[in-house]
mmCIF file as gemmi writes it, N, C-alpha and C atoms, coordinates in Angstrom:
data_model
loop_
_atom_site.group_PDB
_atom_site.id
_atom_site.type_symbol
_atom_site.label_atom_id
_atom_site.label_alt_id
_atom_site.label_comp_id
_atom_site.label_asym_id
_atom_site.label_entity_id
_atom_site.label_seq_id
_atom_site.pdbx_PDB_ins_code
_atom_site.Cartn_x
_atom_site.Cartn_y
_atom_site.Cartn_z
_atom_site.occupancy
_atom_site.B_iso_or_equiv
_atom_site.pdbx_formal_charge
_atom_site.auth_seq_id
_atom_site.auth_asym_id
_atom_site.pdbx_PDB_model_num
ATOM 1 N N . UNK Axp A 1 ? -48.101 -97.996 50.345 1 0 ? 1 A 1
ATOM 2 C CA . UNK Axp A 1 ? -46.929 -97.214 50.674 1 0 ? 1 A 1
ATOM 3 C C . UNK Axp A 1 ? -46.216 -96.764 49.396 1 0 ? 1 A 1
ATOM 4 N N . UNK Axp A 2 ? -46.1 -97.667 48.254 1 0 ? 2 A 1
ATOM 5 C CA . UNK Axp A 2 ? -45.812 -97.601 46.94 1 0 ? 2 A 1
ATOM 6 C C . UNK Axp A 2 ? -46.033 -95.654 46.572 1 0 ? 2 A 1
ATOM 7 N N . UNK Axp A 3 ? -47.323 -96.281 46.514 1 0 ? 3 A 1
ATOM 8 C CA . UNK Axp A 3 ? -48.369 -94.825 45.874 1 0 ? 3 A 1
ATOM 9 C C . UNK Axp A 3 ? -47.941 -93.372 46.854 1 0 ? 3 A 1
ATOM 10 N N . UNK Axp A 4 ? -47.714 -93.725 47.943 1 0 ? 4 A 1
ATOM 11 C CA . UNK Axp A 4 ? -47.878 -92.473 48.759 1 0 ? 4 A 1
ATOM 12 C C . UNK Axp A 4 ? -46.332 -91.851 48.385 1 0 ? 4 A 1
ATOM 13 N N . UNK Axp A 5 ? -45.029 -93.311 48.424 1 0 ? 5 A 1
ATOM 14 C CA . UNK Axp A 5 ? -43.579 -92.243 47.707 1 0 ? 5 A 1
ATOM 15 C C . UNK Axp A 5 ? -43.397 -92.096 46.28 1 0 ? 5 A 1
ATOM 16 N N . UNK Axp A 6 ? -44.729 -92.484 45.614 1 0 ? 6 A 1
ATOM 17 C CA . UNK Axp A 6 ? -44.755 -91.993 44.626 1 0 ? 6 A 1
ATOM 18 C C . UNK Axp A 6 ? -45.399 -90.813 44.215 1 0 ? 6 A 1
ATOM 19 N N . UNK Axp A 7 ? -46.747 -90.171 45.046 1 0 ? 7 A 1
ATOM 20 C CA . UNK Axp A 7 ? -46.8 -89.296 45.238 1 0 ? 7 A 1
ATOM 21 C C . UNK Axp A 7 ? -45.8 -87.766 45.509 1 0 ? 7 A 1
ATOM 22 N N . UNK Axp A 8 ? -44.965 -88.29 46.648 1 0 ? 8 A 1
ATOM 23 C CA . UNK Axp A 8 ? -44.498 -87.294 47.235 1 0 ? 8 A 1
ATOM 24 C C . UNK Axp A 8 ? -42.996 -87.109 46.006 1 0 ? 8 A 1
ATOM 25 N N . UNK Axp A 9 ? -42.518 -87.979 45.411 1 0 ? 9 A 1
ATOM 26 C CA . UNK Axp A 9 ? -41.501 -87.918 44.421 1 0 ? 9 A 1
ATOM 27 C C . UNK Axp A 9 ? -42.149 -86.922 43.584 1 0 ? 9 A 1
ATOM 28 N N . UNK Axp A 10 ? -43.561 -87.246 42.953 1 0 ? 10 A 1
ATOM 29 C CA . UNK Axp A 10 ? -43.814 -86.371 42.078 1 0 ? 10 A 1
ATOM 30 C C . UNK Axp A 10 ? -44.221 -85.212 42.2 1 0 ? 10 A 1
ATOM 31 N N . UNK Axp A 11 ? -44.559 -84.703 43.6 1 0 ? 11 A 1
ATOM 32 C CA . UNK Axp A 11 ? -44.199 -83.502 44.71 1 0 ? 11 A 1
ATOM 33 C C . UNK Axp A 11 ? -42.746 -82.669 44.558 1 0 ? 11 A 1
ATOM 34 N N . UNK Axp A 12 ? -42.037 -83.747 44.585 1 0 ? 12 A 1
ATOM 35 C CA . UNK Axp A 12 ? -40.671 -82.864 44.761 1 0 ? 12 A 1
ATOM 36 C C . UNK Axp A 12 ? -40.094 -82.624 43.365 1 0 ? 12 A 1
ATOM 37 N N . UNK Axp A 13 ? -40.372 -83.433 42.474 1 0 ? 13 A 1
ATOM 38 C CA . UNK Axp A 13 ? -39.78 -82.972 41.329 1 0 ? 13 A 1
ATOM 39 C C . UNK Axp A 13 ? -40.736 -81.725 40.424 1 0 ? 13 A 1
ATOM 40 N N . UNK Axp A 14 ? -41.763 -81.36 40.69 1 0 ? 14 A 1
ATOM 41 C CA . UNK Axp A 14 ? -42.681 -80.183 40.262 1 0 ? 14 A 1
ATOM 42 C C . UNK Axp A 14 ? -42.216 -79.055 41.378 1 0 ? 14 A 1
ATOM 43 N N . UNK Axp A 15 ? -41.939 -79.61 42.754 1 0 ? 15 A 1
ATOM 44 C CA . UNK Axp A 15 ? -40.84 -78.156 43.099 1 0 ? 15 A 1
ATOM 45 C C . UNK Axp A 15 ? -39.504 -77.75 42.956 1 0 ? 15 A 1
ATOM 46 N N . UNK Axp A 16 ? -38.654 -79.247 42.453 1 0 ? 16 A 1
ATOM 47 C CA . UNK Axp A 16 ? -37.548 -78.803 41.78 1 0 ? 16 A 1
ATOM 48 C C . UNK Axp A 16 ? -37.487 -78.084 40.375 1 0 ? 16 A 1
ATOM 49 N N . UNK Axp A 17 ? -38.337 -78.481 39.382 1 0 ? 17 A 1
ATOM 50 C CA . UNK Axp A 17 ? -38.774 -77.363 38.509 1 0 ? 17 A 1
ATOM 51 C C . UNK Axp A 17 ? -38.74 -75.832 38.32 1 0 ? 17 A 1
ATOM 52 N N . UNK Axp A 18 ? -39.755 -75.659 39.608 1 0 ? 18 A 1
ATOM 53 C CA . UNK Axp A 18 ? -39.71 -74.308 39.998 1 0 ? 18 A 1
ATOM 54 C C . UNK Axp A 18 ? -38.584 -73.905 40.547 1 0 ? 18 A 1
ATOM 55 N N . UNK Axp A 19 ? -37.962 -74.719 41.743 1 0 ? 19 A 1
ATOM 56 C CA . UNK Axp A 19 ? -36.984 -74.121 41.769 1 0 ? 19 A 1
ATOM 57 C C . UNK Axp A 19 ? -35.426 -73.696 41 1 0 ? 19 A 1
ATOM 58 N N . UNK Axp A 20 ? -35.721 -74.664 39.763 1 0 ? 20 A 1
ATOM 59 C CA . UNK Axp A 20 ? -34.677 -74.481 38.992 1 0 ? 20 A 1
ATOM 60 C C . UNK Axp A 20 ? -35.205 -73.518 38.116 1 0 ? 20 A 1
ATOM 61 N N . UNK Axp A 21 ? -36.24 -73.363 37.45 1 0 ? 21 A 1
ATOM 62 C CA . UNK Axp A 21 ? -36.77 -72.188 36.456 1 0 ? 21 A 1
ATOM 63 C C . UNK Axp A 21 ? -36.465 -70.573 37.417 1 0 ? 21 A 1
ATOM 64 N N . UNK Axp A 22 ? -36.824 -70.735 38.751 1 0 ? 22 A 1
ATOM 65 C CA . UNK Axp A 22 ? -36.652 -69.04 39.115 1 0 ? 22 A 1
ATOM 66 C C . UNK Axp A 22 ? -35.26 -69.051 39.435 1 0 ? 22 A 1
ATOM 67 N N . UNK Axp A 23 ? -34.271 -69.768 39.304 1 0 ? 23 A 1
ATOM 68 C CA . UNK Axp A 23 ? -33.164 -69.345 39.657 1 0 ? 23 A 1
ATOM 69 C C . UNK Axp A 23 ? -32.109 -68.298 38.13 1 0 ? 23 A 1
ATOM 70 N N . UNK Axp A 24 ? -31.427 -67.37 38.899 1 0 ? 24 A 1
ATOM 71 C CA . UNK Axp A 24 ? -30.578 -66.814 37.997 1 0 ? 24 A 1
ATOM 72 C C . UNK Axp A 24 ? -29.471 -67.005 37.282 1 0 ? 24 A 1
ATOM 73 N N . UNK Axp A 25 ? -29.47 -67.554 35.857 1 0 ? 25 A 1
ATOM 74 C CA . UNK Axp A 25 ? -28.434 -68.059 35.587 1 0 ? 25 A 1
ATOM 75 C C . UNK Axp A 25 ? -27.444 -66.863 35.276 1 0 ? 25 A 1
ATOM 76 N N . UNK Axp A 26 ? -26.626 -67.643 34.64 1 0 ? 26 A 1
ATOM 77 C CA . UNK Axp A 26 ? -25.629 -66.216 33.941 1 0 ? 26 A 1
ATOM 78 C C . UNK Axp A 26 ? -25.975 -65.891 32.846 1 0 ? 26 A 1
ATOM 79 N N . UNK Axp A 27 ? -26.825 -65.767 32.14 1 0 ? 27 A 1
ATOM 80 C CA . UNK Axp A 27 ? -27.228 -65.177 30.89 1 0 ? 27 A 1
ATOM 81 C C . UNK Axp A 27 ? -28.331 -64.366 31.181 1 0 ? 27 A 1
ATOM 82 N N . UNK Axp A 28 ? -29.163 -64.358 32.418 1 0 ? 28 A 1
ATOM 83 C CA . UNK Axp A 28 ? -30.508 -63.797 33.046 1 0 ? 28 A 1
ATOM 84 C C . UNK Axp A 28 ? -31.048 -64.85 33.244 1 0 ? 28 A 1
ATOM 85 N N . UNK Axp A 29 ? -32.841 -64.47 33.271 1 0 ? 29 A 1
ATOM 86 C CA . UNK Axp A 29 ? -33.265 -65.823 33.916 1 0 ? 29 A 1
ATOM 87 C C . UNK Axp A 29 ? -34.76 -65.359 33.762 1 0 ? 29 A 1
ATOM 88 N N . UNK Axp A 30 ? -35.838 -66.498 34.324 1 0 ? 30 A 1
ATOM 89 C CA . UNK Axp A 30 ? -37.067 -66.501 34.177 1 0 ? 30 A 1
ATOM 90 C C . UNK Axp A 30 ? -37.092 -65.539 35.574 1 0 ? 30 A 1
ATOM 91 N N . UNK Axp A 31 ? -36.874 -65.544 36.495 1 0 ? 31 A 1
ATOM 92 C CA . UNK Axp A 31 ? -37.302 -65.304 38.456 1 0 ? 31 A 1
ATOM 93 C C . UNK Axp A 31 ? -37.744 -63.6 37.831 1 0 ? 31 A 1
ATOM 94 N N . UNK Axp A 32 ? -37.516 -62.693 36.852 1 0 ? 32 A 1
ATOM 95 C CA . UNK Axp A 32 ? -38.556 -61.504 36.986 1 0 ? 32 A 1
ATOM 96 C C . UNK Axp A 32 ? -39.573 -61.594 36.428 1 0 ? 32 A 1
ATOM 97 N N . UNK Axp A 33 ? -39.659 -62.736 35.418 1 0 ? 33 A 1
ATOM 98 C CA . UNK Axp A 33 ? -41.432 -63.289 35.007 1 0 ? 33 A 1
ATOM 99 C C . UNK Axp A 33 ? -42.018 -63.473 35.944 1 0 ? 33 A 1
ATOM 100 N N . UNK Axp A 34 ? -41.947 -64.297 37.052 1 0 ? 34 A 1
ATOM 101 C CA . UNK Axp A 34 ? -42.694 -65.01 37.786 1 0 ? 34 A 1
ATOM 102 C C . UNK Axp A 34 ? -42.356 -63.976 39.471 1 0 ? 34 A 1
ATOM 103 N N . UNK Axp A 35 ? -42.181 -62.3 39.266 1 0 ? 35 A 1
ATOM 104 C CA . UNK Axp A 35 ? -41.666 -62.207 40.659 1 0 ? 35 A 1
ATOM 105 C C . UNK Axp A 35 ? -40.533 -61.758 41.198 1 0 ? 35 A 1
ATOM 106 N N . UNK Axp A 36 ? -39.363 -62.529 40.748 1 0 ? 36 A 1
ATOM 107 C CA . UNK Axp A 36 ? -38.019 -62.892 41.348 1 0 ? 36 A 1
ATOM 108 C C . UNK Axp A 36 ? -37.723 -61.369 41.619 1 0 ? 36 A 1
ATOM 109 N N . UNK Axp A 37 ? -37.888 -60.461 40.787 1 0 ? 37 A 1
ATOM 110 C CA . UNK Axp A 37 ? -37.292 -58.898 41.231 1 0 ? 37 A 1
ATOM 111 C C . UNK Axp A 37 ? -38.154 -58.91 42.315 1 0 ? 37 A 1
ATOM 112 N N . UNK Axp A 38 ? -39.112 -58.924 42.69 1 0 ? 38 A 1
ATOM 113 C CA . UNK Axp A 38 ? -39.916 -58.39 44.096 1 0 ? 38 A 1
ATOM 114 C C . UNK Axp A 38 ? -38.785 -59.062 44.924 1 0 ? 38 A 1
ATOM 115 N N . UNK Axp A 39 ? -38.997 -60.56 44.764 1 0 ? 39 A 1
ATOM 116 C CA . UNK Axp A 39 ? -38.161 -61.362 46.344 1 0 ? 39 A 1
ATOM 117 C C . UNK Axp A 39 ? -36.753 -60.634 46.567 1 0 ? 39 A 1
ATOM 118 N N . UNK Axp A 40 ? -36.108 -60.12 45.139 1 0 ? 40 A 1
ATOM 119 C CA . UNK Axp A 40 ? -34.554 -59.635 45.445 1 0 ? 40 A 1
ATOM 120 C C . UNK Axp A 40 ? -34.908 -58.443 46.058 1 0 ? 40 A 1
ATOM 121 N N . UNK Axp A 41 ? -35.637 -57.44 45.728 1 0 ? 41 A 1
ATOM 122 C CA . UNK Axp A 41 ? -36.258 -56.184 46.731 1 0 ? 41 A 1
ATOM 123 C C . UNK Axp A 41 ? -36.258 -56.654 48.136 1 0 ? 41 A 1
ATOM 124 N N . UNK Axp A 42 ? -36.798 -57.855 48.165 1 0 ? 42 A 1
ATOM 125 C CA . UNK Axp A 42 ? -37.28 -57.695 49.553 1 0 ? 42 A 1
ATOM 126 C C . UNK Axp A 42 ? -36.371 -58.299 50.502 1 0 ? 42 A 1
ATOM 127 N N . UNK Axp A 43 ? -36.219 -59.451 50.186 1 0 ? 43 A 1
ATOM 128 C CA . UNK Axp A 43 ? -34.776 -60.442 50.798 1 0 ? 43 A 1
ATOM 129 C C . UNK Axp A 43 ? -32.858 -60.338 50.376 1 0 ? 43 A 1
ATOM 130 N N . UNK Axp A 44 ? -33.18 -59.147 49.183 1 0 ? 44 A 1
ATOM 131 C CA . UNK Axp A 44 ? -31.839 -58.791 48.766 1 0 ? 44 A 1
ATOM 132 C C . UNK Axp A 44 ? -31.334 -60.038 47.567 1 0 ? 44 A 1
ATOM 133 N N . UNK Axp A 45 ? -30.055 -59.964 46.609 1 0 ? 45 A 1
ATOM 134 C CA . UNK Axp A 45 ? -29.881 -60.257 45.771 1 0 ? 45 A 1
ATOM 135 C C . UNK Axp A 45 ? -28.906 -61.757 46.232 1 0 ? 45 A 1
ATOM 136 N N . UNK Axp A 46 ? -28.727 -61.772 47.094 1 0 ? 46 A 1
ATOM 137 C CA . UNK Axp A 46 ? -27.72 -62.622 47.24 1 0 ? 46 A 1
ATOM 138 C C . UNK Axp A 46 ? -28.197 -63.332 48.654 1 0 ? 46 A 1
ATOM 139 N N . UNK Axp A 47 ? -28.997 -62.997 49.439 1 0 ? 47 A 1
ATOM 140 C CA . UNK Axp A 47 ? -29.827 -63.865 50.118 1 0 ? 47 A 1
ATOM 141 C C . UNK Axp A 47 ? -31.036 -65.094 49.522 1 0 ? 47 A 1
ATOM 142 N N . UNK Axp A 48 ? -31.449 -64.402 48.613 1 0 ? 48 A 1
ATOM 143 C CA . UNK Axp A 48 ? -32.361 -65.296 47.761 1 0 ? 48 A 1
ATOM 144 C C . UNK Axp A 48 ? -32.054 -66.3 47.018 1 0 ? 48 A 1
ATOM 145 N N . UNK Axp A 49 ? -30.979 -65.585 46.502 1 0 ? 49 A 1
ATOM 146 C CA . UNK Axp A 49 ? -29.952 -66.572 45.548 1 0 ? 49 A 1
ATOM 147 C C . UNK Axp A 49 ? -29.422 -67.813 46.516 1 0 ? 49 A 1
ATOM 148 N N . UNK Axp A 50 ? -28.831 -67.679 47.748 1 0 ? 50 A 1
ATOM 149 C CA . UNK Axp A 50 ? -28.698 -68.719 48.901 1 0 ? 50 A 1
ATOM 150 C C . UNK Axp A 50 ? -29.516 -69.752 48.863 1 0 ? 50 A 1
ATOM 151 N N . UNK Axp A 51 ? -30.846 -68.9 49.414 1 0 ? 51 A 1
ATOM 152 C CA . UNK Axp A 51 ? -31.939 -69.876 49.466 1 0 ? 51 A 1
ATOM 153 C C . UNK Axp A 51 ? -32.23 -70.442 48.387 1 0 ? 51 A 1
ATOM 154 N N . UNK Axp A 52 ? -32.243 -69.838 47 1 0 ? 52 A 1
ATOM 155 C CA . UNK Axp A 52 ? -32.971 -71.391 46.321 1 0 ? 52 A 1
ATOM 156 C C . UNK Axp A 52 ? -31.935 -72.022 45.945 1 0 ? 52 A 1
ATOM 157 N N . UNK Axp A 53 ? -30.504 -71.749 46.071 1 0 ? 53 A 1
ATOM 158 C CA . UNK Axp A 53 ? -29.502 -72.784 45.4 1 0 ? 53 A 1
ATOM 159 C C . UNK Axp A 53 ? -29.39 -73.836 46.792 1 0 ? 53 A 1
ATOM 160 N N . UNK Axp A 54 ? -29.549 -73.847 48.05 1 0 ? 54 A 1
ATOM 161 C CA . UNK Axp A 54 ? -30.026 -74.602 49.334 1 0 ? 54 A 1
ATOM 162 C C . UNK Axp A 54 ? -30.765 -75.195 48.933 1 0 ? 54 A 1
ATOM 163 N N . UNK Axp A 55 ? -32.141 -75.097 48.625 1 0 ? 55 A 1
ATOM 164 C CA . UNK Axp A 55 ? -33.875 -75.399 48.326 1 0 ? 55 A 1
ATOM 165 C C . UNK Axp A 55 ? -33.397 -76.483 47.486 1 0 ? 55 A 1
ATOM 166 N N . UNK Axp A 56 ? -32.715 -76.174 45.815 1 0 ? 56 A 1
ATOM 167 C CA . UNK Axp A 56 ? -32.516 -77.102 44.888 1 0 ? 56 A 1
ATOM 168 C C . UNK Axp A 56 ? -31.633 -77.953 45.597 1 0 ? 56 A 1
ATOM 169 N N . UNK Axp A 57 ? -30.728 -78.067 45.777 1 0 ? 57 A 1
ATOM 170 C CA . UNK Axp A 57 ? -29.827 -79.011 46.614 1 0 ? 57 A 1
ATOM 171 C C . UNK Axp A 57 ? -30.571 -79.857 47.525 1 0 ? 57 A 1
ATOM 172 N N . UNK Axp A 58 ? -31.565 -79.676 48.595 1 0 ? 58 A 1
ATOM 173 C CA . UNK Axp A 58 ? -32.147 -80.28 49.187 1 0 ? 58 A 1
ATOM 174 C C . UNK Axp A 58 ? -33.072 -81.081 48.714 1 0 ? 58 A 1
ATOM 175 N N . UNK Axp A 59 ? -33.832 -80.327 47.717 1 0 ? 59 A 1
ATOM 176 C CA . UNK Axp A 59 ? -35.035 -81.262 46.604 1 0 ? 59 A 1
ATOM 177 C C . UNK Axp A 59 ? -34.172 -82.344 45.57 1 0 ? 59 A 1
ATOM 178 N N . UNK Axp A 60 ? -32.924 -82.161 45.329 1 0 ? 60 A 1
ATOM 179 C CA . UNK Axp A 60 ? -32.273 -83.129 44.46 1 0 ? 60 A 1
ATOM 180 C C . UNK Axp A 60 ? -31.964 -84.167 45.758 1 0 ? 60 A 1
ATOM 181 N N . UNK Axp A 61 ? -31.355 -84.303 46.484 1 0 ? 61 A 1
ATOM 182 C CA . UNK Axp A 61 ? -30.915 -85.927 47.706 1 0 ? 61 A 1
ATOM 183 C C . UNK Axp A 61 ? -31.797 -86.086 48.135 1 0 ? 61 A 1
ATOM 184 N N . UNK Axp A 62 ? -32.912 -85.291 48.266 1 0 ? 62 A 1
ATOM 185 C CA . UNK Axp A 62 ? -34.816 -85.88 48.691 1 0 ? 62 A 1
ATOM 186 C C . UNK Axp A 62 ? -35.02 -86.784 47.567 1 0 ? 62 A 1
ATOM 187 N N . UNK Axp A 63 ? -34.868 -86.161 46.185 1 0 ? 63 A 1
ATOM 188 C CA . UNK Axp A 63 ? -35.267 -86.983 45.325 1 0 ? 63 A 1
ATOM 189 C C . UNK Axp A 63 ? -34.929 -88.272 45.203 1 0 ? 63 A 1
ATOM 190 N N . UNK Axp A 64 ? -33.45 -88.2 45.306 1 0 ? 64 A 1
ATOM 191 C CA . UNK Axp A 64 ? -32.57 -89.461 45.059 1 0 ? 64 A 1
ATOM 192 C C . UNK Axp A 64 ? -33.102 -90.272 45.911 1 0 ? 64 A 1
ATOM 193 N N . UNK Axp A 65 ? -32.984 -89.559 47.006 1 0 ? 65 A 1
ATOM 194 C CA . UNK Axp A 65 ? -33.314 -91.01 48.356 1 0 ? 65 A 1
ATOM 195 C C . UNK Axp A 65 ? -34.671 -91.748 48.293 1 0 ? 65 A 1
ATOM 196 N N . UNK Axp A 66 ? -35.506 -90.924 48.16 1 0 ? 66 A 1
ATOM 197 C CA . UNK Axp A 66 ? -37.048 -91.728 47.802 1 0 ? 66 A 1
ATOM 198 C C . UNK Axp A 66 ? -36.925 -92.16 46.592 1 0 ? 66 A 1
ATOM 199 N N . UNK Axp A 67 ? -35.93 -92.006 45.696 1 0 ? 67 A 1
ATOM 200 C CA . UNK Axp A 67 ? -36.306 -92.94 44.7 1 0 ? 67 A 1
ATOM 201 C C . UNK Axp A 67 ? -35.983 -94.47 45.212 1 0 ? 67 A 1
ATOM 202 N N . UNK Axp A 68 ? -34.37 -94.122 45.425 1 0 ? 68 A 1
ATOM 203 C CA . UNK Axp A 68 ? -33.933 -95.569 46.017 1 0 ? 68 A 1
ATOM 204 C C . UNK Axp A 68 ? -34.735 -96.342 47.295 1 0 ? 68 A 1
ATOM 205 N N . UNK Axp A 69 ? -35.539 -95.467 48.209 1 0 ? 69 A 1
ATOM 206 C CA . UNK Axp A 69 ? -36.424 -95.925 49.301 1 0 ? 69 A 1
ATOM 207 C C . UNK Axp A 69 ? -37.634 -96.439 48.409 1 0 ? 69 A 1
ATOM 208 N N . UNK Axp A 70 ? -38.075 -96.146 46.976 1 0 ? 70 A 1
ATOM 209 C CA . UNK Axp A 70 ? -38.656 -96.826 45.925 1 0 ? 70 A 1
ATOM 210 C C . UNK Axp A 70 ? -38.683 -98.005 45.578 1 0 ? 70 A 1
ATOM 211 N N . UNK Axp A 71 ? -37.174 -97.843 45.003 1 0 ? 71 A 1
ATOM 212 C CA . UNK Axp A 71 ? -36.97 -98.84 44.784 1 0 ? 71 A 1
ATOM 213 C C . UNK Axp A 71 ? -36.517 -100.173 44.894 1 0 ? 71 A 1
ATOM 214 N N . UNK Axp A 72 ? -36.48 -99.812 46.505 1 0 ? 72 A 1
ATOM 215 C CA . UNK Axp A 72 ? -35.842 -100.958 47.247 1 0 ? 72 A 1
ATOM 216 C C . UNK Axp A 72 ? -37.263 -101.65 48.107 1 0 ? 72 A 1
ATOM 217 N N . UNK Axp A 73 ? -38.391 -101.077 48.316 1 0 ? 73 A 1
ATOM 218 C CA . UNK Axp A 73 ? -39.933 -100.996 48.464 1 0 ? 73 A 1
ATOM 219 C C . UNK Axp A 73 ? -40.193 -101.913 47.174 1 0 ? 73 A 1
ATOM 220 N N . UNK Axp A 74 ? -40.709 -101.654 46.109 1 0 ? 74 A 1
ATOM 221 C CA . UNK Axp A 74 ? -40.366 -101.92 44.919 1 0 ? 74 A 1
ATOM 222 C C . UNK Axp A 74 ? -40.417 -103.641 45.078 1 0 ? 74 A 1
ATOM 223 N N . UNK Axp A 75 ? -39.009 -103.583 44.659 1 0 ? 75 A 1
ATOM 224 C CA . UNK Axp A 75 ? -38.42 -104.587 44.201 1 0 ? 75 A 1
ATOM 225 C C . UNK Axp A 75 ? -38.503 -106.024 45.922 1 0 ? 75 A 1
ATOM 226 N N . UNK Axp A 76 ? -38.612 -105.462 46.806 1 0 ? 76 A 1
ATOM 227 C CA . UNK Axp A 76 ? -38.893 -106.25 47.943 1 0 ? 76 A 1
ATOM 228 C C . UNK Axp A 76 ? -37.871 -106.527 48.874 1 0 ? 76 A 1
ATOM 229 N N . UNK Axp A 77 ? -36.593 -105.436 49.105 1 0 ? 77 A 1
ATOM 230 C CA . UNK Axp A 77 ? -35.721 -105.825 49.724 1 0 ? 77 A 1
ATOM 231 C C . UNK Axp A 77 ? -34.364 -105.84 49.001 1 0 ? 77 A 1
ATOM 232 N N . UNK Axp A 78 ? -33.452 -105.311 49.548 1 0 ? 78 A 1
ATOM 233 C CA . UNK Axp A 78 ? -31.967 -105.482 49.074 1 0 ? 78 A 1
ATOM 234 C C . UNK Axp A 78 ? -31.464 -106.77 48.444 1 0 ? 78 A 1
ATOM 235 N N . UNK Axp A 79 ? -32.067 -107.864 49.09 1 0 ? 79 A 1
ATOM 236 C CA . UNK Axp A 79 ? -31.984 -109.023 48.24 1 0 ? 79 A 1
ATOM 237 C C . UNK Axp A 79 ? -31.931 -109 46.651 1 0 ? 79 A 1
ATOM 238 N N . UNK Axp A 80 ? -32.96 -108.327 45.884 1 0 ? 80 A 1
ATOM 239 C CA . UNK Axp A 80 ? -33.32 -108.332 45.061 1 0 ? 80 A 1
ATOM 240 C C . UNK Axp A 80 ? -34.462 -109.196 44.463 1 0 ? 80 A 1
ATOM 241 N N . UNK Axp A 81 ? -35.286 -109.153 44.102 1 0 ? 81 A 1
ATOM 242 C CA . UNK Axp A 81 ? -36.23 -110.065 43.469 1 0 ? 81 A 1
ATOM 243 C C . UNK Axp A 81 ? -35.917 -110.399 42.189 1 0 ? 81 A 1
ATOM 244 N N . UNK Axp A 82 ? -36.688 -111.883 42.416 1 0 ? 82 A 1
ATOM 245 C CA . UNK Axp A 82 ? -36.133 -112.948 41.314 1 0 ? 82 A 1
ATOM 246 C C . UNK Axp A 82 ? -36.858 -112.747 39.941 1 0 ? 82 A 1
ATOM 247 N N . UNK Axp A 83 ? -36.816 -112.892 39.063 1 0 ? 83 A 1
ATOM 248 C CA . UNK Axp A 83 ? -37.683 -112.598 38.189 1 0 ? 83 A 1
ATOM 249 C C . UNK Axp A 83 ? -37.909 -113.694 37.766 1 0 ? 83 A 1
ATOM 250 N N . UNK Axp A 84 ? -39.744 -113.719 37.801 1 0 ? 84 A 1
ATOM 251 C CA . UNK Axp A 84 ? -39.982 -114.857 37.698 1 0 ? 84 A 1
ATOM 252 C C . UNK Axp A 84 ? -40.154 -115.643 35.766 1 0 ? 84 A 1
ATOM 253 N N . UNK Axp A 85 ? -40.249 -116.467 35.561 1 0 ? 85 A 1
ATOM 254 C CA . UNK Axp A 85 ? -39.634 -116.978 34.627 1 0 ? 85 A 1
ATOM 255 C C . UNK Axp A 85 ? -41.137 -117.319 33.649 1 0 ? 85 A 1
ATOM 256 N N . UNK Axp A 86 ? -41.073 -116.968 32.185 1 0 ? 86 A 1
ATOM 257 C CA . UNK Axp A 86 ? -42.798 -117.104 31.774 1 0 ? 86 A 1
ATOM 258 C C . UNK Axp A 86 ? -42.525 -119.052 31.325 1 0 ? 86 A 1
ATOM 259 N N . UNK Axp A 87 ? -43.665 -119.387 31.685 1 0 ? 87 A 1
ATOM 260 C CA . UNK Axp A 87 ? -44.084 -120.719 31.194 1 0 ? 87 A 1
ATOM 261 C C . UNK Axp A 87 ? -44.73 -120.696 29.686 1 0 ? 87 A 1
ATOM 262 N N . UNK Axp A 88 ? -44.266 -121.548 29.081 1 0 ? 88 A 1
ATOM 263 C CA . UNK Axp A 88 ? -44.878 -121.257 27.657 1 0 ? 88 A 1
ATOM 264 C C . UNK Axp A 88 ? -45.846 -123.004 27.068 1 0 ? 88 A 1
């Protein structure tokens, strides 16, 4: 189970990437390298802009939460695990 939300974490943070690289900042932006003028053609300038500032927002508290669903997997429970102690 480990592996599989570790998988999907590293899923969401390669689409938060993207979605933070095509977005428009205020200085300009990458989104007409990769496109972004087509999608504003097609979906308009301020619909698109909606959607990926939504998209990023949603991929950031996805992130958070599977981390902590991680690390609470992880570690074995809210309890916390003990750390075990080296014998020498």
């Amino acid at each position: 189970m480990t592996t599989a939300l570790t998988v999907l974490i590293a899923l969401i943070c390669v689409l938060l990437m993207g979605a933070i690289l095509i977005q428009n900042p205020k200085g300009g932006g990458v989104d007409a390298t990769f496109g972004g003028s087509a999608a504003n053609q097609m979906f308009g300038a301020a619909k698109s802009t909606d959607f990926i500032e939504k998209a990023t927002w949603y991929l950031v508290i996805a992130l958070a939460v599977l981390c902590i669903i991680t690390a609470i997997t992880v570690n074995g429970g809210m309890g916390g695990g003990e750390i075990p102690l080296q014998s020498q």
